[in-house]
Wavefront OBJ file of the C-alpha trace (Angstrom):
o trace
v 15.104 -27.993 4.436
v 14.675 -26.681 1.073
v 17.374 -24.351 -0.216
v 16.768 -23.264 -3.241
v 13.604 -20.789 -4.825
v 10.970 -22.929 -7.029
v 11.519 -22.328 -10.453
v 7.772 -22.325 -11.173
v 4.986 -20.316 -9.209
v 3.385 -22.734 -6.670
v -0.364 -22.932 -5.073
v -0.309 -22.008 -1.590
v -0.793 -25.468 -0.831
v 2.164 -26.905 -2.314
v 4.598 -24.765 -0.412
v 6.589 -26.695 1.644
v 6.357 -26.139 5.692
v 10.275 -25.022 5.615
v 9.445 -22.199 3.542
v 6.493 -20.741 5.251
v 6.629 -18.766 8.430
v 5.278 -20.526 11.635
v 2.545 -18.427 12.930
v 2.138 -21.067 16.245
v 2.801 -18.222 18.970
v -0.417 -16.353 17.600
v -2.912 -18.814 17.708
v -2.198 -23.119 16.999
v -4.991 -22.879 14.008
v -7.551 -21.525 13.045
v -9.671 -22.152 15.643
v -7.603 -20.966 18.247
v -8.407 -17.512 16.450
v -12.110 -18.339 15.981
v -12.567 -18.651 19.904
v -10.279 -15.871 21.014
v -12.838 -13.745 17.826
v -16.194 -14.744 19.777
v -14.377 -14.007 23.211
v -13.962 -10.566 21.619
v -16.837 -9.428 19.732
v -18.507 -9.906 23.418
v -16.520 -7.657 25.194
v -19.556 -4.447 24.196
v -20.530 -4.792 27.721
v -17.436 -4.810 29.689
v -16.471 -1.496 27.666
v -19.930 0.105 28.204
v -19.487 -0.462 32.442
v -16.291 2.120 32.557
v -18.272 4.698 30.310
v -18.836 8.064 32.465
v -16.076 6.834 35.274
v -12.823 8.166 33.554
v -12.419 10.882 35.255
v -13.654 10.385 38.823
v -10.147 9.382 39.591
v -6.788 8.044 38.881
v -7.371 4.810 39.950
v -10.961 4.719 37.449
v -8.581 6.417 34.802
v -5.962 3.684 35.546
v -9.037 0.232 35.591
v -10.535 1.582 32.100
v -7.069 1.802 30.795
v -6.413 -1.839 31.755
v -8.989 -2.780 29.789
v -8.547 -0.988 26.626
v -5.341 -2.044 26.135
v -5.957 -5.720 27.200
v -9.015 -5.720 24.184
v -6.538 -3.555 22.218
v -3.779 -6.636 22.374
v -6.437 -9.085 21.181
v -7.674 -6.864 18.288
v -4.098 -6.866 17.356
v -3.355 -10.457 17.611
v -6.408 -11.130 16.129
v -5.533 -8.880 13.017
v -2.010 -9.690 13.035
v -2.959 -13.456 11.907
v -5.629 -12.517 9.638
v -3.444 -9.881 7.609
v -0.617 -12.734 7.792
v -3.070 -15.266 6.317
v -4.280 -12.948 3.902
v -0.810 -11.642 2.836
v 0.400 -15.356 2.144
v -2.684 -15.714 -0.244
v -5.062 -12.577 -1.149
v -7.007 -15.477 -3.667
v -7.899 -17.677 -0.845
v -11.999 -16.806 -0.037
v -10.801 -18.025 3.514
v -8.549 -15.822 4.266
v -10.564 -12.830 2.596
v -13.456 -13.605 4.910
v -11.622 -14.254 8.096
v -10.203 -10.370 7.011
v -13.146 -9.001 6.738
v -14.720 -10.832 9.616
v -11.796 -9.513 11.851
v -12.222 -5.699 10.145
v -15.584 -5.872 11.390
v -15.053 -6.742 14.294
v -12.534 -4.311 15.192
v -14.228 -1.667 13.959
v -17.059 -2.428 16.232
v -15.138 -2.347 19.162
v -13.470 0.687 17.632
v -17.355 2.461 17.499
v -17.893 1.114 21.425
v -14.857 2.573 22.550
v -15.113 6.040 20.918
v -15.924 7.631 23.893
v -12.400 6.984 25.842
v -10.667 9.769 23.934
v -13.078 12.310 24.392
v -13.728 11.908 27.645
v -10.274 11.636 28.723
v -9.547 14.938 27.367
v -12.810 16.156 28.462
v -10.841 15.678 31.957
v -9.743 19.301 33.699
v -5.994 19.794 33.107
v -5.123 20.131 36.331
v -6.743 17.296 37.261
v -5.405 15.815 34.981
v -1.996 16.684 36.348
v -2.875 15.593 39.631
v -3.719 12.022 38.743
v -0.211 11.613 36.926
v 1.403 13.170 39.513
v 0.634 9.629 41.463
v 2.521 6.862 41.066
v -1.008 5.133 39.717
v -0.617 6.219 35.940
v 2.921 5.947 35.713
v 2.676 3.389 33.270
v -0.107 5.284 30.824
v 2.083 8.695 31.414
v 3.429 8.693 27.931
v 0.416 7.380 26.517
v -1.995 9.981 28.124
v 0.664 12.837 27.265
v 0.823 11.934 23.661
v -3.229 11.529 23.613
v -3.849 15.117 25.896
v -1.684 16.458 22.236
v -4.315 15.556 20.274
v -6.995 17.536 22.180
v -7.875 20.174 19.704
v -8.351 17.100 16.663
v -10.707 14.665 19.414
v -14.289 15.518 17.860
v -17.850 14.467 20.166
v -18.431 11.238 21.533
v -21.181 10.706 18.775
v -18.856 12.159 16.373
v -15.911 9.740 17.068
v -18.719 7.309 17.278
v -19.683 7.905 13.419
v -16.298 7.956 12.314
v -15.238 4.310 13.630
v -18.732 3.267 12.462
v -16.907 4.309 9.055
v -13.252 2.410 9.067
v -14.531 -0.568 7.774
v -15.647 1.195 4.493
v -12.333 3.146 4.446
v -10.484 0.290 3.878
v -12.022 -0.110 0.278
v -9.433 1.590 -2.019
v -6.700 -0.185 -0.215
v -8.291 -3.333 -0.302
v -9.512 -3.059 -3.600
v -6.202 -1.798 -5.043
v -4.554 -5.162 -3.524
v -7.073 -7.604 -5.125
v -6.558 -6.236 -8.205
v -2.961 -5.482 -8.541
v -1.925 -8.698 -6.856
v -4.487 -11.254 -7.200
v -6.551 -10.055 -10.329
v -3.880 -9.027 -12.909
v -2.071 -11.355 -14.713
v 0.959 -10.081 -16.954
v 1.999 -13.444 -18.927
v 4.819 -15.049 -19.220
v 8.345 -14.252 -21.179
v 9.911 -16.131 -23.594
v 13.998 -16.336 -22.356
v 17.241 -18.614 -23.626
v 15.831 -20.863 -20.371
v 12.308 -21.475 -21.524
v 8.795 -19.095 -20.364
v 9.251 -17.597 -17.122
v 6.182 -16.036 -15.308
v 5.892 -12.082 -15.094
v 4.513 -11.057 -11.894
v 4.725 -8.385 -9.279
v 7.152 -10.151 -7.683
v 9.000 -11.078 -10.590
v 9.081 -7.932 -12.966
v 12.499 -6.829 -11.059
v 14.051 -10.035 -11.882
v 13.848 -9.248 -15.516
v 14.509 -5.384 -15.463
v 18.029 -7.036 -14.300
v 18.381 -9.405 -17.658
v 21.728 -7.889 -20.099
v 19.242 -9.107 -22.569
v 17.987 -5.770 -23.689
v 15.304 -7.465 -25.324
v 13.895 -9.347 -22.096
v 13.964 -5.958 -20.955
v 12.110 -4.312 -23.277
v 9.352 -7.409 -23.549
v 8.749 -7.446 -19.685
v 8.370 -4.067 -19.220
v 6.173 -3.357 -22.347
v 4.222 -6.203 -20.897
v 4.246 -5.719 -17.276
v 3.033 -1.667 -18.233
v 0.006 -2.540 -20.819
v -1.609 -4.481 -17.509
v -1.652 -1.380 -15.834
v -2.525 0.073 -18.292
v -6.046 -2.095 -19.094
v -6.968 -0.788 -15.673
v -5.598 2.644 -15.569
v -9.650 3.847 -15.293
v -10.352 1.868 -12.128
v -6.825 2.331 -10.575
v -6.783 6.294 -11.379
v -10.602 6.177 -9.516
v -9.535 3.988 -6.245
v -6.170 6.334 -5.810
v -8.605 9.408 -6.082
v -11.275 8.309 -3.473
v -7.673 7.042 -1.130
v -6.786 10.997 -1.176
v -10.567 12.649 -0.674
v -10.333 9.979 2.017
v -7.244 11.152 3.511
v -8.425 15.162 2.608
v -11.558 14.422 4.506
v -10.368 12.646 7.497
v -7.877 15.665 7.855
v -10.652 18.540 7.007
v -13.320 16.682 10.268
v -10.151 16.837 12.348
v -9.688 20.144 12.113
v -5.972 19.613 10.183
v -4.833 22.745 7.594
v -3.855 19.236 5.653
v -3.691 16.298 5.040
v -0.021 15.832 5.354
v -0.479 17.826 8.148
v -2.660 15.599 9.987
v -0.221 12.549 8.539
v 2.839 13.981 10.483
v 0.905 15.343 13.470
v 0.703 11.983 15.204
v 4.997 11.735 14.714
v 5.054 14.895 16.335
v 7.638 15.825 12.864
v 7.646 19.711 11.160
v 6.307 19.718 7.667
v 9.579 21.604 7.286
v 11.022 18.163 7.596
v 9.357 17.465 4.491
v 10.013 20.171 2.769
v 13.506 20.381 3.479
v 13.845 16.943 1.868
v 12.379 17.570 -1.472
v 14.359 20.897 -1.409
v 17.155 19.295 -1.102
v 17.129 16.234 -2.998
v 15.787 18.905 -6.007
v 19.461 20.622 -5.878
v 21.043 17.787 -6.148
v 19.930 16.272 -9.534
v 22.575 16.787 -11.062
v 24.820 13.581 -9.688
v 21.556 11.339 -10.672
v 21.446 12.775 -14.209
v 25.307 12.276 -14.370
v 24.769 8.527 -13.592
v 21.910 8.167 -16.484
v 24.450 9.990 -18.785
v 26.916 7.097 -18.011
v 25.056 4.587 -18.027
v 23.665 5.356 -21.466
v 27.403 5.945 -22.573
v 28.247 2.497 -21.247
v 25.169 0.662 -22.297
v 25.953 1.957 -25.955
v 21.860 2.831 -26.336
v 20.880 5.538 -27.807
v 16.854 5.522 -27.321
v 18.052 5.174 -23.548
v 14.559 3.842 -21.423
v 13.499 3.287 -18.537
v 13.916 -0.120 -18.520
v 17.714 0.163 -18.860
v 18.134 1.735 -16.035
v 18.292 -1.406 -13.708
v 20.829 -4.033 -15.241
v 24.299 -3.681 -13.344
v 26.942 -2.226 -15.607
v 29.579 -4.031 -14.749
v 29.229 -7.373 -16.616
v 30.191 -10.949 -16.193
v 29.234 -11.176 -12.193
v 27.495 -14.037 -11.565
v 25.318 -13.299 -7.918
v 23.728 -16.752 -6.540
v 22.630 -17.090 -3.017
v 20.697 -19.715 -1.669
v 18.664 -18.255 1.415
v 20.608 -20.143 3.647
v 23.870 -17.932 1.948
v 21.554 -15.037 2.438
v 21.022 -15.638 6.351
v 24.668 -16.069 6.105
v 26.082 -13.133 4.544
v 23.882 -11.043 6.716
v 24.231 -12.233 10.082
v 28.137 -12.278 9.147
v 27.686 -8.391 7.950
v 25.800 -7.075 11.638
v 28.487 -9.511 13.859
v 29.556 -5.566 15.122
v 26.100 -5.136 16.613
v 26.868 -8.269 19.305
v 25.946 -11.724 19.955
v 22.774 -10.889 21.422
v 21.050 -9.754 18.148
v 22.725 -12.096 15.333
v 21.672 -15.166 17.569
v 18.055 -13.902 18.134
v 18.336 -13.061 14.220
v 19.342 -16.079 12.939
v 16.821 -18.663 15.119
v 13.818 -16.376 13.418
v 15.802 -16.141 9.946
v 16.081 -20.027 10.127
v 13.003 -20.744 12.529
v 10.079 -19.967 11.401
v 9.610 -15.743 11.379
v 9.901 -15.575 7.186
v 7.720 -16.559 4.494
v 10.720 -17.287 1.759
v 9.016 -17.486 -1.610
v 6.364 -16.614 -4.062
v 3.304 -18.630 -4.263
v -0.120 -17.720 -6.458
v -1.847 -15.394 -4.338
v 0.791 -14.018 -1.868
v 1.116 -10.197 -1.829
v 4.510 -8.847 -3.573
v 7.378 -7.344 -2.567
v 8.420 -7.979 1.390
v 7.807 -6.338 4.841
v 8.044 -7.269 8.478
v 5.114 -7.233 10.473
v 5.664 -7.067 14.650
v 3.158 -7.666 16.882
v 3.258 -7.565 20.862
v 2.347 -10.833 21.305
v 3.693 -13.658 18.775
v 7.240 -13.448 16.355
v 8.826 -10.185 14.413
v 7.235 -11.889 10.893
v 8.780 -11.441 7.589
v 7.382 -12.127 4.038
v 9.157 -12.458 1.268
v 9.507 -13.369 -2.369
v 13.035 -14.158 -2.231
v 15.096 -14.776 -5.645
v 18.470 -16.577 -5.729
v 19.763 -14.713 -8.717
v 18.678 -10.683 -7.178
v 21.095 -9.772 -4.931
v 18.793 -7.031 -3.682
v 16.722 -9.884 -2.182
v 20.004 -10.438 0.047
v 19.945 -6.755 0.814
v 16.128 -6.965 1.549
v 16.303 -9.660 4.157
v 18.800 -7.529 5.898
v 16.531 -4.845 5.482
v 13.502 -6.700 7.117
v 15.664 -8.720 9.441
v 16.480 -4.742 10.603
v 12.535 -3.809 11.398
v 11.936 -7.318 12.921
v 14.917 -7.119 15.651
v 13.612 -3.388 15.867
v 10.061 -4.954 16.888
v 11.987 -7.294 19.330
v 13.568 -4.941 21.260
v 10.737 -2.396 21.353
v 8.190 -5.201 22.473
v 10.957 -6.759 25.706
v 11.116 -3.389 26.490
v 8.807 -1.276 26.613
v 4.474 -2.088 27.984
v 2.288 -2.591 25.267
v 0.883 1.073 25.501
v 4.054 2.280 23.945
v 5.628 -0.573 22.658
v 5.066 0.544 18.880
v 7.704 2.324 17.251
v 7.036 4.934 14.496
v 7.335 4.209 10.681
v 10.323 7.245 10.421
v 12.262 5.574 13.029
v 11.459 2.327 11.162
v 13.069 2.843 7.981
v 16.230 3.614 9.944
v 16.835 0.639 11.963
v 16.237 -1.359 8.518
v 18.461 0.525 5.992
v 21.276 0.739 8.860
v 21.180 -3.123 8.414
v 21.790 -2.992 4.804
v 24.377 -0.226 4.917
v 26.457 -2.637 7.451
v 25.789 -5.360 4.503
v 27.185 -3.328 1.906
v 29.885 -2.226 4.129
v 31.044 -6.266 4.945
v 30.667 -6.740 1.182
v 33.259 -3.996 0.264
v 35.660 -4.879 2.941
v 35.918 -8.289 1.647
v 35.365 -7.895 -2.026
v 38.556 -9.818 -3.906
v 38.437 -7.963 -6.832
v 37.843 -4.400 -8.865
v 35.028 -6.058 -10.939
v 32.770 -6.970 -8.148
v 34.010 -3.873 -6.189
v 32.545 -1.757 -9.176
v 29.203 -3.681 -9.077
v 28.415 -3.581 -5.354
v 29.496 -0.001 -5.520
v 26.852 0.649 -8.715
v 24.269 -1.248 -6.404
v 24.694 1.155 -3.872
v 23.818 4.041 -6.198
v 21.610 2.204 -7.350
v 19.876 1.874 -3.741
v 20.484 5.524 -2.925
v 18.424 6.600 -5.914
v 15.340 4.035 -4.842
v 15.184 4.732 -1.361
v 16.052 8.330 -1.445
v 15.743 9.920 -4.658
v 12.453 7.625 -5.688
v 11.179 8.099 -2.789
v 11.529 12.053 -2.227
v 9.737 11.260 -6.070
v 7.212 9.790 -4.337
v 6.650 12.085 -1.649
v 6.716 15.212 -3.726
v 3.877 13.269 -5.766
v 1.476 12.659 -3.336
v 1.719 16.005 -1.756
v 1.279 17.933 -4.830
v -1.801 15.555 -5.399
v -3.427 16.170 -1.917
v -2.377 19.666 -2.122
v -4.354 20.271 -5.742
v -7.936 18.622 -4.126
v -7.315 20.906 -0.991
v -6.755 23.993 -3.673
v -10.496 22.998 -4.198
v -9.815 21.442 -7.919
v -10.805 18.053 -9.291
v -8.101 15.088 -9.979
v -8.799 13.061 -13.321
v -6.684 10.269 -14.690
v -4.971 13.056 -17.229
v -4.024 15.624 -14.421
v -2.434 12.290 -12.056
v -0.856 11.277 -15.617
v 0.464 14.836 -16.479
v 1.516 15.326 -12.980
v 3.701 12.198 -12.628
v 5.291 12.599 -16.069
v 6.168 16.174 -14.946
v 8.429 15.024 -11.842
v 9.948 11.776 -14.166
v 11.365 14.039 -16.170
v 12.577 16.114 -13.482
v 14.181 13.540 -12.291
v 15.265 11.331 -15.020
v 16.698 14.233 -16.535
v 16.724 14.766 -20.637
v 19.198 11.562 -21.317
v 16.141 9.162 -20.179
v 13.232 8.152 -22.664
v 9.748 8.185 -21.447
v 7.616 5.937 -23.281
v 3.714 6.327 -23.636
v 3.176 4.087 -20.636
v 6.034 5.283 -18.243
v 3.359 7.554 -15.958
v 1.055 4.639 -15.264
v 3.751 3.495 -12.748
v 1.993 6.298 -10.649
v -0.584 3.282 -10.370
v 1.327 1.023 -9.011
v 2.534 2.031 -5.935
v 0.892 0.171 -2.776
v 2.140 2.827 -0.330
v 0.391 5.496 -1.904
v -2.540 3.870 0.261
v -1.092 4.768 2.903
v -0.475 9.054 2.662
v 2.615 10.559 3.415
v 4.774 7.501 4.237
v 7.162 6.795 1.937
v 9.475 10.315 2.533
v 10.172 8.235 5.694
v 11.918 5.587 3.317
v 14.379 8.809 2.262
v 14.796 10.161 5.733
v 15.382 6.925 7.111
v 18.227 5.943 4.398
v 19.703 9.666 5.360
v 19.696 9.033 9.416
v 20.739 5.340 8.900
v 24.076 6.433 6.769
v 24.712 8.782 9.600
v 24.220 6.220 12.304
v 26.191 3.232 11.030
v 29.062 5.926 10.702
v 28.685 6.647 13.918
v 28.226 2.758 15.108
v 31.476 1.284 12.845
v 33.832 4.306 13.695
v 32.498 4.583 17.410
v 32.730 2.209 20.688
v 30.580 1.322 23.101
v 28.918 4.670 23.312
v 27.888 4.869 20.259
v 26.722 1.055 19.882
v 24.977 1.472 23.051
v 23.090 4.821 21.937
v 21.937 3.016 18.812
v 20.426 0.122 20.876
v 19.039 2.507 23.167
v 16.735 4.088 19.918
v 16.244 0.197 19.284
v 14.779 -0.048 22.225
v 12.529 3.281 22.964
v 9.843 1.805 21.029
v 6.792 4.800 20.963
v 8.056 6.459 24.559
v 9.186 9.303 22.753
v 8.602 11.005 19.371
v 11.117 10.320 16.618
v 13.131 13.131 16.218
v 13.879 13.266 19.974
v 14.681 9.208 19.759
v 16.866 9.971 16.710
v 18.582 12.930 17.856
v 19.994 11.091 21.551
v 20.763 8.063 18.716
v 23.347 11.166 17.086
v 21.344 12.142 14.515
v 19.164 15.469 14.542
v 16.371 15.254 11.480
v 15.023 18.887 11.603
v 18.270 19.840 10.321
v 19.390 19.257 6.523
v 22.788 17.427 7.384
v 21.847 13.906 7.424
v 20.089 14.101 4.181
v 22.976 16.200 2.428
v 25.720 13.164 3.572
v 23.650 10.596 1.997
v 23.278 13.085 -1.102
v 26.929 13.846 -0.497
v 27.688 9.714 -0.252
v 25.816 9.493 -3.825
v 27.748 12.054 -5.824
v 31.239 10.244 -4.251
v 29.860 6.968 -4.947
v 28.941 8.024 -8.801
v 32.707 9.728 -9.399
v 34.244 6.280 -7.612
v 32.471 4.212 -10.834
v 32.701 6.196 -13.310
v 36.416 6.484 -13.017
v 36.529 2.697 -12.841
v 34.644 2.365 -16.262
v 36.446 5.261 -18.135
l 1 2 3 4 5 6 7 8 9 10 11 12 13 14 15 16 17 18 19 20 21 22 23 24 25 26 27 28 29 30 31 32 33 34 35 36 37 38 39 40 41 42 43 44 45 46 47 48 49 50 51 52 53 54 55 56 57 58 59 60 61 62 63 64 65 66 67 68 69 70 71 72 73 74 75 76 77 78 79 80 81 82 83 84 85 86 87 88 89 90 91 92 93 94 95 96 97 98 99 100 101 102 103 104 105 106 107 108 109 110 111 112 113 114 115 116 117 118 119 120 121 122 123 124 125 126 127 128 129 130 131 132 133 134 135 136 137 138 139 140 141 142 143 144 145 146 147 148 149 150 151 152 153 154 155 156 157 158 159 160 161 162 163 164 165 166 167 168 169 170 171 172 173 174 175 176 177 178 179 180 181 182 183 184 185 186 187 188 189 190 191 192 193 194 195 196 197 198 199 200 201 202 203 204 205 206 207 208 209 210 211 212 213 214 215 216 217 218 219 220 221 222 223 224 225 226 227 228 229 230 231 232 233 234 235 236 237 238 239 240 241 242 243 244 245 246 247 248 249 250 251 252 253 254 255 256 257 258 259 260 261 262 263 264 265 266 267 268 269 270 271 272 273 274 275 276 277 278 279 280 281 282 283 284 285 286 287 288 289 290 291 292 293 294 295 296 297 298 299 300 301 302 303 304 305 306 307 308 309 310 311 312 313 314 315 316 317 318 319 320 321 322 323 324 325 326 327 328 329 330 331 332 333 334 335 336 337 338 339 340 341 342 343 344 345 346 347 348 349 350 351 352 353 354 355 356 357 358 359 360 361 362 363 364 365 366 367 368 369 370 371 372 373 374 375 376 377 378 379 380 381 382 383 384 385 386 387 388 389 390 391 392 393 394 395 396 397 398 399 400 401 402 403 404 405 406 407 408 409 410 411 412 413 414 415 416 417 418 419 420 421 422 423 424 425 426 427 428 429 430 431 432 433 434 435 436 437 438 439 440 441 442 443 444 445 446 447 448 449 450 451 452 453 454 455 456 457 458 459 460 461 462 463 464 465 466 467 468 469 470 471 472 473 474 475 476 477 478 479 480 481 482 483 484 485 486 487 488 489 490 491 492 493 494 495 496 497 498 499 500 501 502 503 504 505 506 507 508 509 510 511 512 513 514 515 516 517 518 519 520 521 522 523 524 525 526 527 528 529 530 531 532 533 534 535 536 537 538 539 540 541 542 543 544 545 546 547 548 549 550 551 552 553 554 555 556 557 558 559 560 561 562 563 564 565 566 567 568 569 570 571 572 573 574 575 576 577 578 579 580 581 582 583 584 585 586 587 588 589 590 591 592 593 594 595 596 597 598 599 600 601 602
């Protein structure tokens, strides 16, 4: 088994079997997903045979719903692989065609099935209410509730019909923004003491980490003039991404966008806005932490790019991954053998992609599926302990997809993104918390303890950043005015310096990182990142100070899956979201955390 991260970028094709995931339980090859594709692009005429019948009774309702979800478990099998494939390497033609192939195809079957909805809710209430008062739809009960919600948003049949007609298209911005931000772009390489290093996506947090100020200063100069050579195209692919979502929110009938974005989640836009409100009166703590670290640092033209490298020197951080699986399955030993076992066989066997290649998307997430293993990719770095900190983090949404998919039918199986974030960051708050408690000395006390803050600001200060960006950039197209590259520019700048505070320079580039954000593709998602940090900090209190009730109520969310909305899942978890106490302890957990170090380097 290899255990240690190549020092040089590697094809695809050179990466060794031990490092890639194992993607057997989803199809054997290729051709195992070429046969199960045909088998599904003719299933037109099986859908077209339950048209008109919904509603002539239960046991019609209870057939076509049989059926949608058994072609709804191959289209996401079937996509699962593909986005896999095409995650591992974007550059590969293969895998860009067998994506496309497979968005086709699903939105075909997504166009052939557009009349379900519809006429489901075209179905009287109270007979409606008579067919799930039989023991027939008990399994479709929550599914059928949660779809009967969305009556008033369910266009015509030919309506629905146009839109899924449309989803392959919609995907264009996204896609587009992928291809060039991860394939396309090349940033160079950096001249360091060790010899030229590559600067990439994946890379570029490796070096905002170097005590060389100069690295520093090089990579991010560097890493920002790519963006911005394509500032024009980026700027026009985020614009058509939010007339996209405006539209898709104005044919629904929405008042919003982020209204139609939460609707699904069944969460109060005051959930939103009760976050940003929030996290705005408490700046002061994060502008308190850029004061000392400019004051420690010695710099006076304080950047950006300084804002990264720990401040407590001279701690040398080196895991292998096989420390990494380690350290975390150690760290979540409180959470029983059950879940570090299962863990540990996918850390070890086969779930993770480990480490960069050409071509493979940046970053890391964990993709679960009903059918096949809780994947994880990564682009894991021996030398950023943050890449620790991330497995833990994945290794948290994959054990949240295994429990949600043994218990739960596939109907409901699928957890929301809020409750996401929470099962992942409660892993790395237990990591942290295993790290303190054994920790032999003040030094690397001080440094986990800056990394924490340093977390806390990117999950939940960045990320309420985030949030309040997007919205006030949906919100100004809805106002009925036009976006441009200067207003997304001016607009971004605005809410750095909000939150950077006066003691932070803003070079000529800093707004383009506005650009670079992947989950802006995907509208209103990443306040979940803050909310989830809050609820998580709440809940691992509750888990490490608690007994078996409290263990057993946090497995209990782990294992809801999509049977009820989040805030109802969270609140029996001990944690209630609509109200502002969650997110003031983590805020409250970030101004202790920045008086504990800064008291330790007076």
């Amino acid at each position: 088994m290899n255990t240690k991260s190549p020092t040089t970028i590697p094809e695809r094709k050179d990466v060794p079997e031990s490092d890639a995931w194992n993607l057997a339980k989803l199809y054997d090859d290729d051709a195992g997903w070429e046969a199960d594709l045909a088998a599904f692009k003719k299933s037109g005429a099986t859908v077209a045979s339950i048209k008109g019948t919904l509603g002539e009774s239960a046991e019609k309702l209870r057939e076509a719903l049989d059926l949608l979800m058994s072609l709804e478990r191959t289209a996401e099998r079937l996509g699962y692989y593909a986005m896999l494939r095409q995650s591992e390497d974007a550059g590969s033609s293969k895998n860009q065609e067998r994506w496309g192939r497979y968005v086709a195809a699903a939105t075909e079957l997504e166009a052939l099935t557009s009349f379900v909805k519809p006429e489901i809710q075209a179905i009287p209430d109270d007979r409606m209410e008579a067919f799930l008062a039989t023991d027939v739809l008990a399994e479709y009960e929550v599914y059928l509730r949660k779809l009967i919600r969305f009556k008033p948003h369910i266009l015509t049949e030919n309506e629905e019909r146009l839109l899924a007609m449309q989803e392959e298209s919609n995907q264009t911005a996204r896609s587009a923004f992928s291809a060039l931000t991860d394939v396309d772009m090349e940033f160079g390489t950096i001249e360091t003491p060790e010899g030229e290093k590559p600067l990439s996506q994946s890379s570029f947090s490796s070096f905002m980490l170097s005590p060389d100020r100069e690295i520093r200063r090089k990579a991010y100069t560097q890493f920002m003039k790519g963006f911005d050579g394509h500032k024009n195209t980026l700027s026009s692919l985020y614009i058509g991404s939010i007339h996209l979502d405006v539209y898709r929110a104005r044919v629904r009938n929405f008042p919003s966008a982020r209204a139609g974005a939460l609707f699904s989640d069944n969460i109060p836009e005051t959930v939103y806005d009760s976050l940003v409100d929030a996290v705005s009166r408490h700046l002061e703590p994060l502008h308190a932490y850029y004061a000392l670290r400019k004051r420690i640092q010695k710099i006076d033209d304080f950047s950006l790019f300084d804002t990264k490298v720990p401040l407590v020197p001279n701690i040398h951080v080196h895991h292998t991954y096989e420390q990494a699986v380690d350290r975390v399955i150690e760290a979540l030993a409180p959470l029983g053998a059950e879940y570090t076992d299962t863990l540990r066989s996918g850390l070890l066997g086969g779930w993770v992609d480990k480490y960069e290649n050409k071509g493979k998307r940046s970053g890391a997430f964990s993709a679960g599926s009903y059918v096949g293993d809780p994947y994880i990719l990564m682009n894991y770095k021996e030398d950023v302990i943050r890449d620790v900190f991330t497995l833990a983090h994945e290794g948290g949404h994959s054990m949240h997809s295994w429990y949600s998919a043994r218990n739960n039918p596939f109907q409901h199986y699928d957890y929301t993104i809020f409750e996401a974030e929470v099962a992942s960051t409660f892993n790395e708050n237990l990591l942290l918390r295993h790290m303190l408690d054994r920790v032999e000395d003040d030094a690397m006390r001080a440094y986990l303890i800056n990394k924490e803050i340093d977390d806390i600001i990117g999950t939940l200060y960045r990320q309420t950043m985030f949030a309040e960006f997007e919205h006030m950039a949906h919100a100004h197209v809805e106002s009925g005015n036009s976006l441009s590259l200067d207003w997304l520019r001016a607009t971004y700048r605005s809410l750095l310096e909000k939150y950077f505070g006066d003691g932070v320079q803003l070079d000529e580039h800093a707004d383009l990182e506005g650009f670079r954000i992947p989950h802006f593709y995907r509208a209103f998602y990443v306040f979940k990142y803050a909310t989830g940090i809050s609820a998580a900090l709440t809940l691992a209190e509750r888990v490490m100070t608690g007994g078996d009730a409290e263990r057993e109520a946090y497995f209990a969310f782990l294992k809801s899956g999509g049977s009820r909305y989040p805030i109802e899942s969270l609140k029996s978890a001990g944690v209630d979201m609509t109200q502002p106490d969650a997110v003031e302890t983590a805020l409250s957990v970030f101004a202790s955390r920045v008086e504990e170090l800064t008291k330790y380097l007076a």
